[in-house]
C-alpha positions in Angstrom: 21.1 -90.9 -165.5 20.4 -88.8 -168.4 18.5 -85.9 -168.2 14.7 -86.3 -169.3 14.2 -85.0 -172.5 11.1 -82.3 -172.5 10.3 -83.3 -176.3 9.5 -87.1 -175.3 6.3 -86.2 -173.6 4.1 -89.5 -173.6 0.1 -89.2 -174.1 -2.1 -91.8 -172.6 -5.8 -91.1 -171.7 -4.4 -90.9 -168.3 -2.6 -87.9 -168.7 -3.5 -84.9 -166.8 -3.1 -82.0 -169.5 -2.2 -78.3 -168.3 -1.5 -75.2 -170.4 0.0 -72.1 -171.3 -2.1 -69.2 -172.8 -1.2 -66.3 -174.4 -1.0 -64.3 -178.1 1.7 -64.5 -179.1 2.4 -67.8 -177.4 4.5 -69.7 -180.2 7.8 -68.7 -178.7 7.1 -69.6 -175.1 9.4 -72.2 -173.3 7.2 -72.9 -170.6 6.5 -76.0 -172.2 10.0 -76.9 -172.5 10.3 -76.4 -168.5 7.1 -77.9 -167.3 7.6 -81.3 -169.2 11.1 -81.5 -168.4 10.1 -81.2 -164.8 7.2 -83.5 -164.8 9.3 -86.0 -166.4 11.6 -86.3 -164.0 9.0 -86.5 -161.1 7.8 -89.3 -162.7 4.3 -87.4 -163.2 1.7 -88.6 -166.1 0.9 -84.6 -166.7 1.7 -82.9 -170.0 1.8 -79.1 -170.6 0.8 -77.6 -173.9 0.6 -74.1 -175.5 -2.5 -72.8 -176.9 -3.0 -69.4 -178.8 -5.8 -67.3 -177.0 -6.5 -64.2 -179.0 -6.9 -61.1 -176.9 -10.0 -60.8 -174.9 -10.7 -64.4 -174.9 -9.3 -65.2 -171.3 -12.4 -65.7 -170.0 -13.4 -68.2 -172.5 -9.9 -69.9 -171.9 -10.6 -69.8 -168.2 -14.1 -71.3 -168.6 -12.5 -74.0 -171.0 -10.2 -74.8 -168.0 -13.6 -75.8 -166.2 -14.8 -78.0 -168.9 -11.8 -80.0 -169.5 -10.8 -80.5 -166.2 -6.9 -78.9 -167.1 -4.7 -79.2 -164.2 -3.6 -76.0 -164.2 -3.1 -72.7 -166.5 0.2 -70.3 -167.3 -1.2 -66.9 -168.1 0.8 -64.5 -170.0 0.3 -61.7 -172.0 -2.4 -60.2 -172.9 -4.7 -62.3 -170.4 -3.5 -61.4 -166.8 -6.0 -59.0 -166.2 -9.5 -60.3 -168.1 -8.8 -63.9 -166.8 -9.5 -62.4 -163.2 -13.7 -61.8 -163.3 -13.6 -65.5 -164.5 -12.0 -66.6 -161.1 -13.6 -68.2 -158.0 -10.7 -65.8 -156.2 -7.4 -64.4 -155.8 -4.3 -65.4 -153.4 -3.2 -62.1 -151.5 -0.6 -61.1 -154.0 -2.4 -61.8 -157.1 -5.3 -59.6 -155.9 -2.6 -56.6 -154.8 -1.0 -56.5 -158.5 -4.4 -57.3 -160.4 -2.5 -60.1 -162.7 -2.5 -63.4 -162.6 -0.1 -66.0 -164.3 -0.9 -69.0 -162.9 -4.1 -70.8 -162.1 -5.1 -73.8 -159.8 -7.3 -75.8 -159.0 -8.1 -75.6 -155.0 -11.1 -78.1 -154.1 -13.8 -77.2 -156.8 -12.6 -73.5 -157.3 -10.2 -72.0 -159.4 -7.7 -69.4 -158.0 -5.3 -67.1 -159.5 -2.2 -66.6 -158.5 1.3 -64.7 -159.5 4.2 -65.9 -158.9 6.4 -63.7 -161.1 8.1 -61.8 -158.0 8.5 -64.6 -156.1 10.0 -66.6 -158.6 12.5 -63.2 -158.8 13.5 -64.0 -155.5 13.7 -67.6 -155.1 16.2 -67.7 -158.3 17.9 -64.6 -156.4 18.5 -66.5 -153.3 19.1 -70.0 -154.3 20.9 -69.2 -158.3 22.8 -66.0 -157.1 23.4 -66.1 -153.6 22.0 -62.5 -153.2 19.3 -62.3 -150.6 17.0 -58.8 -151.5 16.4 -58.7 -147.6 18.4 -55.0 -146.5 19.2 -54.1 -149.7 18.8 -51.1 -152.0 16.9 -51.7 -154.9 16.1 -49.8 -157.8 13.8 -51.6 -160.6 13.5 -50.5 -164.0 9.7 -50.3 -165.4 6.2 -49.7 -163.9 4.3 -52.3 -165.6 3.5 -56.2 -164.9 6.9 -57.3 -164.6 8.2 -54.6 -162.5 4.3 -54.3 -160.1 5.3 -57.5 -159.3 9.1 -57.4 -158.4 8.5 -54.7 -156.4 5.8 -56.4 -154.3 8.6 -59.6 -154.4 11.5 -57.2 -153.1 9.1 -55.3 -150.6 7.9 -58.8 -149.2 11.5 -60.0 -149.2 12.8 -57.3 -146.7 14.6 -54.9 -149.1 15.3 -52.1 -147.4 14.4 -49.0 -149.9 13.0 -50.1 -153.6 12.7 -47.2 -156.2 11.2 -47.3 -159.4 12.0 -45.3 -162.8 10.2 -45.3 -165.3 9.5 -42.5 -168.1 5.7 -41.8 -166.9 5.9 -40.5 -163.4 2.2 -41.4 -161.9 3.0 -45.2 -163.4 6.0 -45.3 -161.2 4.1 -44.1 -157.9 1.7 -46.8 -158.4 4.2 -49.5 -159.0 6.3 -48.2 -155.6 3.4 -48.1 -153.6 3.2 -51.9 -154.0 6.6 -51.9 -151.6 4.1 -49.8 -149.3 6.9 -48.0 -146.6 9.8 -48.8 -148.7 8.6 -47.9 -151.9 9.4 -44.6 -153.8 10.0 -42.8 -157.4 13.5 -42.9 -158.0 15.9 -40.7 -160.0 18.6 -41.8 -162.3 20.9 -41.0 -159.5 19.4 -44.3 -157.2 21.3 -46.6 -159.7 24.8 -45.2 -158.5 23.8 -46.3 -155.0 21.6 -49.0 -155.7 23.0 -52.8 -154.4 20.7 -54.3 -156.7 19.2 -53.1 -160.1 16.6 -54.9 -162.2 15.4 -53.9 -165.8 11.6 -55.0 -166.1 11.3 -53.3 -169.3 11.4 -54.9 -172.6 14.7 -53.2 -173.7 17.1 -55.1 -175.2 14.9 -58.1 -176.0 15.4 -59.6 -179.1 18.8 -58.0 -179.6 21.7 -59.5 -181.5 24.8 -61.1 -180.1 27.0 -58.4 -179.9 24.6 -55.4 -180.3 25.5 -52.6 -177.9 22.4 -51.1 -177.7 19.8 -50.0 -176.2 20.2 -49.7 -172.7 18.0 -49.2 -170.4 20.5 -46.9 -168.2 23.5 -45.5 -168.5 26.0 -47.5 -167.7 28.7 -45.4 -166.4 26.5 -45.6 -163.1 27.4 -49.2 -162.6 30.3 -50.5 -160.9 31.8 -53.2 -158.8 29.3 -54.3 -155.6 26.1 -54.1 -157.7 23.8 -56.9 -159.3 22.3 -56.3 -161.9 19.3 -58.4 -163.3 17.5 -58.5 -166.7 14.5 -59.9 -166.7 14.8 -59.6 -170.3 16.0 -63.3 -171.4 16.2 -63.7 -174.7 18.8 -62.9 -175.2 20.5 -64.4 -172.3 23.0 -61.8 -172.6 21.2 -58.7 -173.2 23.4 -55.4 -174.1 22.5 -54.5 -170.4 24.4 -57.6 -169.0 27.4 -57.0 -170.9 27.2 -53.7 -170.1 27.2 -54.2 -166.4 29.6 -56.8 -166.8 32.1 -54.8 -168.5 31.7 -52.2 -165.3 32.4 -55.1 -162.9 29.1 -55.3 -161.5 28.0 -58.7 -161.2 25.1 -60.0 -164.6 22.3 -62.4 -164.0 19.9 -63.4 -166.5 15.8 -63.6 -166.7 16.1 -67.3 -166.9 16.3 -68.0 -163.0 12.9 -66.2 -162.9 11.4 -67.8 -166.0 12.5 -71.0 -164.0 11.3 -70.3 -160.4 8.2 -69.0 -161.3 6.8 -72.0 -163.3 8.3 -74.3 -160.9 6.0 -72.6 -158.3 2.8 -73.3 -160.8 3.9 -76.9 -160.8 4.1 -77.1 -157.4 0.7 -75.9 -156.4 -0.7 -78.2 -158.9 0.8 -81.1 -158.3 2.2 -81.0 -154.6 5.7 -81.9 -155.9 8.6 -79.9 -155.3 10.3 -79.5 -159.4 13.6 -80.3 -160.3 14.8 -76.8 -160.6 18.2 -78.3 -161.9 16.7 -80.1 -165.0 13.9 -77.6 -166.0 17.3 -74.8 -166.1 19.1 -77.3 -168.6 15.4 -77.5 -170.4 15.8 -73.6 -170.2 19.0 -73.5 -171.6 18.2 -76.0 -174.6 
């Protein structure tokens, strides 16, 4: 059976419309893995991208309400002013003060984010690495990184330190992994089992480009994996850096993937086809 194809999305007054808002949004593939995956559930939903200029979460949120949408991506700028807007906040939502992904509960809206978790769950199942014991070292204090270091913490990692350039950035970001959280120094990521850039670096390089790194990669080597969250390009400079040192590369794409099938899955109650919304990914 041929895969479903995420462009051929069918609109009949039954359909049950969801979104993805941010600015910019253009570029987003969320659309791409949501219709893929509600396609092959055999679901009548549809997702669709709308430009929300900054400071206009609310408005989207209250929009949400009037149309009945099934459900809402958030991403950037609109994790934060899409909170006051909510009826609440799951656990780890309210702990990282972001939100990319809202559902519908009964009558009230709740925010959720499922960016760590989706770290994890593409982690376990894509990789075969398990966080739980580890030592961890992520890259970055802001969104991204807040919420991988709750998602590592959670998981059972055994020590997760964070660099990043602004020192008081980094001890808020660690104190999300509560006892096994800490600043790091440069000299974690010899030691480190697992390392994960949440930092924009190296996004929107070109094939080949050497440059920049996030790290320096003479403190890589065989045993480590090393994750980019960065996935566009799929193989960032970082990868092939870590590659070239024998440490094992993984790509952002298993988190873009995870985390938007666990949206689809609170707002449907169906499990996605992680399988086809990778190849919608990859496309």
């Amino acid at each position: 059976m041929a895969d479903p194809d995420p462009f051929a999305v069918s609109l009949r007054g039954s359909t049950r419309v969801a979104a993805v808002i941010g600015s910019p949004v253009g570029h987003s593939r969320s659309p791409l893995l949501a219709n893929a995956a509600f396609q092959a559930a055999g679901l009548d939903w549809a997702l669709v991208a709308f430009e929300v200029r900054p400071g206009d979460g609310a408005q989207a949120v209250a929009a949400m309400r009037a149309l009945s949408l099934g459900g809402l991506m958030v991403t950037m700028p609109h994790k934060v002013d899409v909170i006051a807007s909510l009826d609440r906040l799951t656990p780890v939502a309210t702990a990282l003060g972001a939100v990319n992904s809202i559902a519908w509960e009964g009558t009230e809206l709740v925010g959720d984010n499922t960016d760590g978790a989706g770290l994890v769950a593409s982690l376990r199942s894509d990789s075969g690495v398990d966080p739980a014991s580890l030592r961890c070292v992520v890259l970055g204090a802001g969104g991204a990184a807040r919420s991988v270091v709750w998602a590592l913490a959670d998981a059972g990692a055994a020590d997760v330190a964070v660099l990043n350039r602004t020192r008081g950035k980094a001890e808020v970001a660690a104190a999300l992994a509560g006892g096994v959280g800490r600043v790091g120094l440069s000299g974690d990521l010899a030691g480190a089992d697992l390392i994960i850039n949440a930092t924009s670096i190296g996004m929107g390089a070109d094939i080949g480009d050497s440059g920049p790194l996030p790290l320096d990669p003479a403190l890589l080597g065989p045993g480590q994996v090393v994750v980019d969250l960065v996935y566009s390009p799929r193989h960032t400079p970082l990868l092939r850096a870590a590659a070239d040192r024998g440490a094992t590369p993984v790509d952002g794409l298993g988190m873009l993937v995870h985390q938007a099938a666990l949206s689809i899955q609170r707002w449907t109650g169906v499990t996605a086809d992680l399988a086809v919304m990778a190849r919608a990914a990859r496309d």
